[in-house]
Structure formats: C-alpha cells, structure tokens
N, C-alpha and C positions, 0 to 999 in steps of 0.2 A: 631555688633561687631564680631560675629563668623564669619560671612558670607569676612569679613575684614582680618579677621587673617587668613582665609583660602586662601584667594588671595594673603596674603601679605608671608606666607610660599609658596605656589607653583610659586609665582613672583623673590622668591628672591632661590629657588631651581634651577629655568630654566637659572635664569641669571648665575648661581654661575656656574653652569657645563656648558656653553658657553663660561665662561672666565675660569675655566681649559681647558678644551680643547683646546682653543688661546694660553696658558700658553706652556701646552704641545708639542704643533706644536714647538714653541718657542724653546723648550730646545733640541727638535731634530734637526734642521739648524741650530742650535749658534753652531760657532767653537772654539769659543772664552770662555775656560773656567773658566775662572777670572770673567771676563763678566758676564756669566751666573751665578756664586757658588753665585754674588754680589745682580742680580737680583733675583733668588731665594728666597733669604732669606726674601726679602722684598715683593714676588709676592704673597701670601698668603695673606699679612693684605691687601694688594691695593685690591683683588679680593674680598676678603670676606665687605669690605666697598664700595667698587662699587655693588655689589650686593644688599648689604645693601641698598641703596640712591635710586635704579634701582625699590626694592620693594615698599618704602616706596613712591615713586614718582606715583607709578603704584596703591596705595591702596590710597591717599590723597581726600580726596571727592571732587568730579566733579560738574559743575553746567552745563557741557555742554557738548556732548559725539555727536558725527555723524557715523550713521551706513550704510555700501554700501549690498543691497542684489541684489544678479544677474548682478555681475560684468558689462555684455555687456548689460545693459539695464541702462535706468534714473532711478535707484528706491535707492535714497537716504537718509537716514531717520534721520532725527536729532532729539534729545532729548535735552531741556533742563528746567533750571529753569526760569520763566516769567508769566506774565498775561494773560487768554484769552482776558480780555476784552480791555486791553489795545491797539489790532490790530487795525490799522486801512482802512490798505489794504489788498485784499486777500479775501480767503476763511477760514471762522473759521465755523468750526463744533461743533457741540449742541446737547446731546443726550436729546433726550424728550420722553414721553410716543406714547401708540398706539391710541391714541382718541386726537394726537395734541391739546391738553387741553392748557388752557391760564387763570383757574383758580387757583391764587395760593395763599392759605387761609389756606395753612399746611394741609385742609383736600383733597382737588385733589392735587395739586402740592404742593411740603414742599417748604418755600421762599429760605431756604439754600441748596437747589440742584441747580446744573448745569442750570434745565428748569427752575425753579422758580428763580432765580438771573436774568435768560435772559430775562424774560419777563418783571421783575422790568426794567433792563439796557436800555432796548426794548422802554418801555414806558417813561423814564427820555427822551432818547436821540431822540426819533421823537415821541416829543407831536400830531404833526398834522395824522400822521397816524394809520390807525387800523390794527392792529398784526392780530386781527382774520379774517378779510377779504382779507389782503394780502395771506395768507396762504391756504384759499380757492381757491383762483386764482390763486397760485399757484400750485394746486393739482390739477386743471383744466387744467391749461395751459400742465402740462406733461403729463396729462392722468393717473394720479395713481391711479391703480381701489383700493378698499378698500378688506376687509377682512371678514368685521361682522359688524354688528346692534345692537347695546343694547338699546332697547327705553327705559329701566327698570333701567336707573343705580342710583347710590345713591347719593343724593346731589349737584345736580347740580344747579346753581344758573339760568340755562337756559334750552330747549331740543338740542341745538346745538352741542353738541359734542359727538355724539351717536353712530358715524361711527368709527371703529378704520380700522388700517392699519397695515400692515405685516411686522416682523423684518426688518430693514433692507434699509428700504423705508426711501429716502431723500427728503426730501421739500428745493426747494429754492425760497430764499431772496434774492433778487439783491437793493440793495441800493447805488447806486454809484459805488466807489473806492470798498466799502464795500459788502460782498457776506455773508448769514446767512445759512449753509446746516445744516437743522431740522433733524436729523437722530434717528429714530422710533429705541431706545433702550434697552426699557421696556413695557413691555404687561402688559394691566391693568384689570380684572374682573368686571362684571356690579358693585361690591361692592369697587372698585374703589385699591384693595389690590393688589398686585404683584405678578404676575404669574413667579414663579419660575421655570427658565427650564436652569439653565446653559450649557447643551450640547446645546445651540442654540446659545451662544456666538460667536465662530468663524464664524457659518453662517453669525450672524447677520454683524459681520466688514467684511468679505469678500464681500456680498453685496454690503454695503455702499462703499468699495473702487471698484468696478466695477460700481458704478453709479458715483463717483468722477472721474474715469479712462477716461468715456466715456464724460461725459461735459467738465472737465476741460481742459484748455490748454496747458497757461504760466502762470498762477494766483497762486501765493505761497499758499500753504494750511498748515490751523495751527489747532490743536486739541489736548485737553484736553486727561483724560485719560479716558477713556471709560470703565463703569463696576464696578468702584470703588465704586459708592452710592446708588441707589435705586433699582438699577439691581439685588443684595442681593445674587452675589458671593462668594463663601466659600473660596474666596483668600485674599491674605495679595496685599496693593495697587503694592506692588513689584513683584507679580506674575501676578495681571491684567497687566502691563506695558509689562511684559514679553510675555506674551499672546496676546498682541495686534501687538506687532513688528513681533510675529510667524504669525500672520493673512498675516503680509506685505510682508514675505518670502512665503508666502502660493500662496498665489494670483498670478491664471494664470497670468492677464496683470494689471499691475499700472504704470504706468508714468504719474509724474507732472514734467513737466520741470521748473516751476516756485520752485519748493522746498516742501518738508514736513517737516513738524516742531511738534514735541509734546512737548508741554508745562506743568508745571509741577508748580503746584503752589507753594508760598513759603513755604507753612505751611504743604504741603507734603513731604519736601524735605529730612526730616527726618526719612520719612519710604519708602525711595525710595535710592539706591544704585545704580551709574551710572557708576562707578566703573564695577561693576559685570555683570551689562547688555552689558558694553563692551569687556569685557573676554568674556561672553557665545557668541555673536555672531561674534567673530572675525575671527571667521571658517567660513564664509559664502563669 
C-alpha cells in the first residue's frame, strides 16, 4: 500500500507539471483573449483530473509488465502472473539443491518447494522414465565436474547422491517440445541443512544465464522466481524479483531470441508489485 501511494503521488506529480507546462506554452501563443480567460478557467480542473486518471492508471495492479535492458541487444524480460508447470514448450527453469537430490520426504527435499513439486509433476507426467538416471547423463553428457563428496550425509534412503555441484550449474532435460534446466540454487551440508551465503546470489543467476546464453537459441525461456524458498534470503519476494531482473541488467551477454518470461504464481501475486518493478527499471 505504501510502496502504491508512493508511485501514485510522484505519477500524478510528473503528469500534473507536464500538463502545466502544455497549459502555459498555451497561454503564451493564444492571441485570442476571450478564448483564452474562457479556457483558463476550466484548465485547472481538466489538468488536475487528467492527472488524477494518469496516476491511478499508472498505480492499478498489473498481472503483466515487459522490461527492455540494453536497448541494442535481444534482452527482453517479461514478467508476469501464471503457471510454471503449466509450459508446455520451451525452456522452464528449476532451482534444486547442490547433491541434485530427487528425494523428497520433507526431510532432503520439502514436497512444497520448487524441487519437490518438480519431481512429484516429473514422476505423474513420464511414469515410464527415471529422473535420476536421466540427470546423470545428463551431467555426463556436458561434462559438469562436481564440487565435493560427502559419503557421510544424513538420511539418505540410498549412497547415490553424495556428489554435490557448484552454484550455478544447469542440468538439462530435453523431453521433446519440453526442455527441464536443473539450476543448482541452494548448497546443502552433509546434515542436509542450508548453507546460508546470500552474497552468492547474484553469482549464482549470473551463471546460470551465461549457461542459458550459451545453449539456447530460439526456444522461449520461462522461470519462476528464484531465491524466494529454501535459499533462506533475508528479502521480502519483492526484492528477490527485483534482484533477479538486476542479475539480467548485469549480465555481460544474454540473448534469448525465443523470449523470457517470469512467472509469478497466483498466490504470490499479493506480495509482489509489478507496478513498481516498472517505474524502478524504466530508466534502463
């Protein structure tokens, strides 16, 4: 609400002194002054209600906002409100832990994060294949050296997932029409708890769009917000969003000519203001 009233005062300030100033040009050309004393009278309430309309249109809550950064290049960024899982073309992005874990029992993976719903969604939609062997050969096929060993970790229903991997690091899925980039989000401790390093944030999405940059072509790319859950950032979801658009103004090279897309679930839409994400980067 504050964050609202602060844009719907400085929206309906900028308008109101752009339409004086038209006013004033106005009364200096008019020769005519019957004409003018008539206009006058009435260019005050017009200015101060177009202002009005101009604010209010400009503060109205958005479910869809498109951001251009680096005019002479493809880096277009859309935001809006929708499903991840709903894609069914494209590339959709996944943040998962650093041990690409695929147990999720709330005690490795919680079923209500990002990882744990995809590996539920994962398992409904292709009964016939195995997530954990695709993902090995996956990590084979690019060459992704790893990071560290924990034969020592806790709870593991297996010794398979011992090996973790370095912020940052994409895993791909290719399923058809459909594309899964595994994107290594969060570092986990042999005690399977969350290593807190927020100054590694930006790294980590710089990365990952220089590994998107470099694979991808034309293929639309859609993603969630990243950082908002188990990451355990000391941000409100409206400052992760903010932060992650800064990653995409950051980034030596990004182009997807196929599109970027962030989606934004419905049950976020509430602590998320797209409104305001379009005033702050509208200078870019």
């Amino acid at each position: 609400m504050r964050i609202n009233f602060r844009l719907l005062i400085t929206e309906f300030a900028k308008s109101l002194g752009v339409l004086s100033a038209f006013v004033t040009i106005l009364s200096v050309w008019s020769n005519d002054k019957c004409f003018w004393q008539s206009l006058l009278h009435w260019a005050p309430y017009v200015c101060f209600a177009i202002a009005c309309l101009w604010a209010i249109y400009k503060v109205f809550p958005r479910t869809c906002i498109t951001i251009t950064f680096h005019k002479n290049e493809e880096r277009v960024i859309k935001v809006q409100k929708g499903d991840i899982w709903s894609i069914q073309k494209g590339i959709v992005v996944i943040p998962v832990n650093n041990f690409l874990d695929i147990q999720d029992d709330d005690i490795i993976i919680a079923k209500r994060s990002l990882h744990g719903m995809f590996i539920d969604k994962f398992r409904q939609k292709y009964k016939d294949k195995d997530l954990d062997a695709m993902i090995k050969q996956a990590v084979k096929n690019d060459g992704i050296a790893p990071s560290g060993n924990y034969t020592d970790r806790m709870n593991l229903q297996d010794d398979k997932h011992c090996t973790c991997y370095p912020l940052g690091t994409v895993v791909r899925l290719k399923l058809g029409d459909l594309q899964y980039y595994l994107v290594v989000a969060t570092e986990f401790d042999k005690d399977n708890h969350v290593i807190h390093e927020p100054e590694k944030y930006s790294m980590m999405i710089l990365t990952m769009l220089q590994h998107i940059h470099i694979w991808n072509s034309e293929v639309p790319v859609y993603l969630p917000i990243i950082g908002s859950g188990q990451m355990g950032l000391p941000l409100t979801k409206q400052e992760v969003l903010t932060e992650m658009l800064s990653c995409f103004n950051l980034a030596e090279r990004y182009v997807a000519l196929g599109g970027t897309t962030i989606l934004i679930y419905k049950g976020d839409m509430k602590d998320i203001s797209l409104n305001k994400l379009s005033y702050q980067f509208s200078k870019f």
